[in-house]
C-alpha positions, 0 to 999 in steps of 0.5 A: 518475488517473495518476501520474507515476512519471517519474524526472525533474523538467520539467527533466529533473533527477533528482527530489530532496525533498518531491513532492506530485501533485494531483487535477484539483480541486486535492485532494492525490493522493499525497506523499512524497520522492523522492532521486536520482529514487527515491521514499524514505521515508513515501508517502501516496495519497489518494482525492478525498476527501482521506480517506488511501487506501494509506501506506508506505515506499519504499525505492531506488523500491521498496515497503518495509515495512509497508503499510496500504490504507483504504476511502473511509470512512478504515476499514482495507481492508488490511495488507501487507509489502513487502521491495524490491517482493515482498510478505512475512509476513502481509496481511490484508483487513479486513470493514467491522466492523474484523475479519479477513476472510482472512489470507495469507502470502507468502515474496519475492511467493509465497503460502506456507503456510495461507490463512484466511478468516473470516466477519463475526464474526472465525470461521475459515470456511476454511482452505487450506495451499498447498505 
């Protein structure tokens, strides 16, 4: 699915208030609000399931903050700070199992630091320090 990442309305008027975007069959896609055309605040994206896929803030239109990403199952897939759009901090990708399965992390969208991988029982299986 594509979403509607147009400024305006079909009105041609900024956006302003709560935005709800709907599957083909009429499931939710995503929601949030939008101000003077800038999405804001709390947005959720759904799979066709209904089941949550990815929620977090936006701030003046851009990525702010902690994010979360969920597999079609609703277990947790990833997690990610954002500061204005650069990723930041630590991300995570998560096994099935609910353990980390790598870990990065990031200074204004660049990997910095050391880059862990785990096996399936939460066991460092890798390590790598990026300059």
């Amino acid at each position: 699915m594509k979403f509607d990442k147009s400024k305006y309305d079909s009105e041609g008027k900024l956006k302003n208030g709560v935005f709800k975007e709907y599957f083909k069959g009429g499931s939710i896609a995503c929601e949030g609000a939008y101000i003077n055309g800038e999405k804001t605040g709390l947005w959720k994206y759904y799979l066709k399931s209904g089941a949550v896929r990815a929620s977090g803030d936006f701030k003046e239109g851009k990525m702010h903050g902690p994010w979360e990403w969920f597999r079609e199952s609703g277990e947790l897939l990833q997690t990610g700070s954002f500061d204005m759009d650069l990723r930041t901090g630590a991300w995570i990708r998560y096994h099935e199992n609910g353990k980390p399965e790598d870990e990065k992390t990031f200074e204004k969208d660049k990997q910095v630091g050391e880059w862990k991988t785990y096996d399936k029982d939460g066991k460092v299986v890798k390590r790598k320090v990026l300059k």
